[in-house]
C-alpha positions in Angstrom: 0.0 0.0 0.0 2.9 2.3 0.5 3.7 2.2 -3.0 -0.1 3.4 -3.9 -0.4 6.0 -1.3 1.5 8.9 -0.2 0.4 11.3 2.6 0.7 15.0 1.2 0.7 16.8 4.6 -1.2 14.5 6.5 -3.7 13.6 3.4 -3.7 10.5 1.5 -4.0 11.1 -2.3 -4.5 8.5 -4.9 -2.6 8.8 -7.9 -4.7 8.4 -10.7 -5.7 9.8 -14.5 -8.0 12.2 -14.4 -10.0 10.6 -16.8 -11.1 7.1 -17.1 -9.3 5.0 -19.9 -12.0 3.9 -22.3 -10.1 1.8 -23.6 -10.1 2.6 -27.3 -8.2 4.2 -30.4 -9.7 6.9 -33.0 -8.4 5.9 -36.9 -8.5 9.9 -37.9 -8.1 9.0 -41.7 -10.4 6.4 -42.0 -13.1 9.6 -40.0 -11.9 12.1 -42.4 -12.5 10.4 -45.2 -16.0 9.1 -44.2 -16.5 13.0 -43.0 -15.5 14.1 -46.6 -17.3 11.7 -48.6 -20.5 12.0 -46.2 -20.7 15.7 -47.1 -19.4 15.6 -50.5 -22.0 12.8 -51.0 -24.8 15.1 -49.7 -23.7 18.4 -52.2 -23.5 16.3 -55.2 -27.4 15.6 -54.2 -28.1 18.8 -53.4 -26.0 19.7 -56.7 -28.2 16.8 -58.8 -31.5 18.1 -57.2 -31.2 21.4 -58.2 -29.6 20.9 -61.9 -32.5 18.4 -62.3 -35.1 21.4 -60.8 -33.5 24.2 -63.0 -33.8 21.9 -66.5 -37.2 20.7 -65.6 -38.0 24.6 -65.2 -36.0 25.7 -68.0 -37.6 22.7 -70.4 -41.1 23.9 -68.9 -40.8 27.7 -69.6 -39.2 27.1 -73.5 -42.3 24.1 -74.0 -44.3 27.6 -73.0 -42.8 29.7 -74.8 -43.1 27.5 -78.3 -47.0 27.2 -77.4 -47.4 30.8 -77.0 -45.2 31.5 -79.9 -47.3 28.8 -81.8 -50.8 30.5 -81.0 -49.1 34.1 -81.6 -48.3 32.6 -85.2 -52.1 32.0 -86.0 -53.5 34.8 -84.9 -51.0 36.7 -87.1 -52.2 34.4 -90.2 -55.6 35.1 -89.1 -55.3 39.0 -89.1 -53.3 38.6 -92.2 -56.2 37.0 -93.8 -59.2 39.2 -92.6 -57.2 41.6 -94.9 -56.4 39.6 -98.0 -60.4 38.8 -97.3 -61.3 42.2 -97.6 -58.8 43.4 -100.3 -60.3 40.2 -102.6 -64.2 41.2 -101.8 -63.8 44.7 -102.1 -60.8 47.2 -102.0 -59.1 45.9 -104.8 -61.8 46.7 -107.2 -63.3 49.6 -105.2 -59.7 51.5 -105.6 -59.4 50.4 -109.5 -63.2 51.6 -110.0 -62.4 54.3 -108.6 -59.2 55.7 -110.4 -61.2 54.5 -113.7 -64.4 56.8 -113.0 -62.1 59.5 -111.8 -60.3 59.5 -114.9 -63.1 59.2 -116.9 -64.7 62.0 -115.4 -61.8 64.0 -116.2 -62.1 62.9 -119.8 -65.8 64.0 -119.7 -65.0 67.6 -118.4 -62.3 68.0 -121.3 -64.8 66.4 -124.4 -67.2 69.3 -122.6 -65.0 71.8 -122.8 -64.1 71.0 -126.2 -68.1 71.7 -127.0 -68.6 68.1 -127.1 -71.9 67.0 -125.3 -71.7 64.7 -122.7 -72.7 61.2 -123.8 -72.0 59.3 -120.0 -71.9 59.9 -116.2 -68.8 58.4 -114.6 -70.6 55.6 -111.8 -69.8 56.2 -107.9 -69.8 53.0 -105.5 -70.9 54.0 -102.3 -71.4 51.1 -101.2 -70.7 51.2 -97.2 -67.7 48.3 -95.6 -68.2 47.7 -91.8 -64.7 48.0 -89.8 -63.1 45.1 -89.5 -62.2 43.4 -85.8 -59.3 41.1 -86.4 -57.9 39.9 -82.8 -54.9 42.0 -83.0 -55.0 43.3 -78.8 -54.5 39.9 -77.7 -52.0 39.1 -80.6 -49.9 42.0 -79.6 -50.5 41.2 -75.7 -49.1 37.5 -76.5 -45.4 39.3 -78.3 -44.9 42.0 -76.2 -45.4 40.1 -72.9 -45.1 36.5 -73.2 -42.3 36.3 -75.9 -38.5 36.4 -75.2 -38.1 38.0 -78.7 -36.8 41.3 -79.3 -36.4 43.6 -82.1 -38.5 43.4 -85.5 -41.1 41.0 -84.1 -42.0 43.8 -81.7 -42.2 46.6 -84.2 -43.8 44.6 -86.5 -46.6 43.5 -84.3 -46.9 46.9 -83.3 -46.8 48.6 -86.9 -49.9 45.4 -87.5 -51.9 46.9 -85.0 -51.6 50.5 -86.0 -52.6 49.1 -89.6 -56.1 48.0 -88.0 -56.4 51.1 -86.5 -55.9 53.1 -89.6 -57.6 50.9 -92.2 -61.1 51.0 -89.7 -60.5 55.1 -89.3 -60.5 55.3 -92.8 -63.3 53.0 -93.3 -65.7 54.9 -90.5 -64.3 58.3 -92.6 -65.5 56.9 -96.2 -69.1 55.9 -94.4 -69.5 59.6 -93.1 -68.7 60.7 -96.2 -71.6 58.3 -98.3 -74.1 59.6 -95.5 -73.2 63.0 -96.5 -73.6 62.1 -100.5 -77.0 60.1 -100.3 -78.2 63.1 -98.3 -77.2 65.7 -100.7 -75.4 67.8 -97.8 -73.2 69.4 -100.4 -71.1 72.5 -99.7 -72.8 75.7 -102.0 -72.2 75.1 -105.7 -71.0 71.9 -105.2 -72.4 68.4 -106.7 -71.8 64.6 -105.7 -69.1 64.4 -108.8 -67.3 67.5 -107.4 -66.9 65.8 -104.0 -66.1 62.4 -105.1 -63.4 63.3 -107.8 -61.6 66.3 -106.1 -63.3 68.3 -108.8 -63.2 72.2 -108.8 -66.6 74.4 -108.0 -68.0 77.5 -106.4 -64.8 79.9 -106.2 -62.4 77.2 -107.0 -62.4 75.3 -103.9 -61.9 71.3 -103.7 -62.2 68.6 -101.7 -60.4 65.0 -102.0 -61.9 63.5 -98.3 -63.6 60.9 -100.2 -60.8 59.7 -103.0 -58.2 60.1 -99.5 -60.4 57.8 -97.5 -60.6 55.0 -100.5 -56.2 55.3 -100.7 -56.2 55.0 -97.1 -58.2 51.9 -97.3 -56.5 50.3 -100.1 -52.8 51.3 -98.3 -53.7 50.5 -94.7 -55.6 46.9 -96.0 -51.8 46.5 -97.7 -50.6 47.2 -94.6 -52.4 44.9 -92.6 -51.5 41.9 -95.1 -47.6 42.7 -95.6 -47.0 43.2 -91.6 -49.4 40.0 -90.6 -47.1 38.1 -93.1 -43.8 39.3 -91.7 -45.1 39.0 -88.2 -46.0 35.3 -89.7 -42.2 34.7 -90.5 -40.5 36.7 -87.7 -42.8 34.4 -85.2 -41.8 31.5 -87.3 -37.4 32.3 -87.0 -38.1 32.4 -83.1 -39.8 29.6 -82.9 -36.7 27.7 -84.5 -34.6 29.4 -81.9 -36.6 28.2 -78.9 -36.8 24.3 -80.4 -32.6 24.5 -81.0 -32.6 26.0 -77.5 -34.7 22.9 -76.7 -32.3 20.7 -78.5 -28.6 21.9 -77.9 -30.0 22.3 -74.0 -30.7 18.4 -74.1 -34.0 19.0 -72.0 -35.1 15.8 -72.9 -38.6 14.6 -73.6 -39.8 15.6 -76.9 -39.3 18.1 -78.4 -42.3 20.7 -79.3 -43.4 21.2 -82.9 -43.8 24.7 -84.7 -46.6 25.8 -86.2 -45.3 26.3 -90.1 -46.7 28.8 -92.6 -46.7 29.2 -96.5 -47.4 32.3 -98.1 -45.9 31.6 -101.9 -49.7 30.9 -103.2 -50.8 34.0 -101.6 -47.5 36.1 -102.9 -47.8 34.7 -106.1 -51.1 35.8 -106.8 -50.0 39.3 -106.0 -52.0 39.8 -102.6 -49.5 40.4 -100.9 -47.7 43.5 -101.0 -43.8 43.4 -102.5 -41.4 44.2 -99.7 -40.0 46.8 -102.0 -42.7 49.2 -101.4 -41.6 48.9 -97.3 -38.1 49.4 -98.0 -37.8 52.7 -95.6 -39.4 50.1 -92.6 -37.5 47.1 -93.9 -34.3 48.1 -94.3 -34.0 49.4 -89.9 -34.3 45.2 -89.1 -31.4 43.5 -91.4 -29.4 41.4 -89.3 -27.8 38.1 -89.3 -28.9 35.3 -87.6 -25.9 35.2 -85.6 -27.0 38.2 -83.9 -30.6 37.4 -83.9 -30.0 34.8 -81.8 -27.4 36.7 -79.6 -30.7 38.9 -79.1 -32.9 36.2 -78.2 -30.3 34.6 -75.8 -29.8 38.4 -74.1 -33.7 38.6 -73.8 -34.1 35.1 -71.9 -31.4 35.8 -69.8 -32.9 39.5 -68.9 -35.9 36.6 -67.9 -34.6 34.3 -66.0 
């Protein structure tokens, strides 16, 4: 016992560890390495989870997108229609009756004037064309809000909808104008020739509302059928751009179809306007499709 116990003025103290032995060893490389891999296990999940999230979101809002741009792509056809519609029933041959009888009632006053009597009455249509209510307000709601596309698409959906506008004031002006005609409310000296062919009378005054409401019509119907088709193909480019975004992206699933539109019959038979005549309005959107699509990638990532 004297080898286990010492007295420490006067006290006995044991001498012993202040801790228990637990009688074990810790392997700190075989821990670390189960440490590491635990955690590096659980952010490569975390990692996986959220790529898998952010495709499934991104292959979500591009299936979107394509639908919208699809739906945006028939109501452009559809607007572009209601004008080659109205140009085939009536504007066509209500502007080349028109220039006719005014010439011909130009000939008239000069065989008059020569001494000549007059042998025929040039003929006036005033016949009355309701305005026309193509869906262009939720067309243009669909590709300025719901569309990553930027540039032409956007002025040309814009410039479609001002078309409408136009084309119906001039319509509603024309109507005003055959009420006025049919109710003989002629200025003094003045006859229904003199106000439909811009002809002189009383002191030498004229008026050329009615012959400038039929040109507006007959432009602003031109307008409505060359902008509808360009919307048409602008529309169709970006939906090529979303599906090889859907592709190169490798989304997976399938992949979305396009809605595909062509216009040859219609430009063949000359109802639609040549792009030559829009030159000034064509010539602002030239680009490549390199930078097209450098557009289109800057727009979805202004999105996201």
């Amino acid at each position: 016992m004297a080898d286990l116990w010492e007295p420490v003025a006067g006290v006995f103290w044991k001498t012993a560890p202040l801790l228990p032995s637990i009688e074990w060893s810790v392997d700190y490389g075989v821990l670390f390495t189960t440490i590491v891999g635990a955690l590096a296990g659980a952010g490569i999940g975390a990692w996986a989870a959220g790529y898998i999230a952010e495709k499934n979101k991104t292959r979500e809002q591009l299936t979107k997108e394509i639908r919208d741009t699809n739906a945006a792509i028939v109501l452009a056809l559809g607007v572009m229609n209601s004008g080659v519609s109205l140009k085939k029933q009536h504007v066509r041959a209500l502007k080349e009756d028109y220039d006719k009888q005014r010439k011909k009632c130009r000939e008239i006053i000069s065989i008059m004037a020569a001494g000549q009597p007059q042998t025929e009455f040039p003929k006036i249509n005033l016949i009355e064309l309701h305005e026309v209510a193509p869906p262009v307000a939720h067309l243009q709601d669909i590709v300025l809000s719901r569309l990553s596309t930027a540039g032409r698409a956007l002025a040309t959906a814009t410039a479609l909808t001002d078309s409408v506008i136009n084309l119906n004031t001039a319509l509603k002006r024309r109507n005003e104008l055959i009420t006025r005609l049919k109710n003989k409310d002629f200025p003094p000296g003045a006859r229904k020739e003199h106000l439909c062919f811009g002809l002189r009378y009383g002191d030498g005054e004229t008026n050329e509302e009615y012959g400038d409401s039929i040109t507006g019509i007959s432009l602003y119907t031109d307008d409505i059928i060359f902008f509808g088709s360009e919307l048409c193909a602008d529309l169709g480019e970006h939906a090529k751009l979303l599906v090889e975004r859907f592709k190169t992206r490798r989304l997976g699933g399938q992949t979305p179809e396009i809605n595909t539109v062509d216009l040859s019959g219609a430009r063949e038979a000359g109802w639609i306007p040549a792009a030559e005549a829009y030159e000034p309005w064509t010539s602002g959107f030239k680009k490549t499709q390199k930078e097209q699509l450098k557009r289109w990638s800057f727009a979805w990532l202004k999105r996201r």
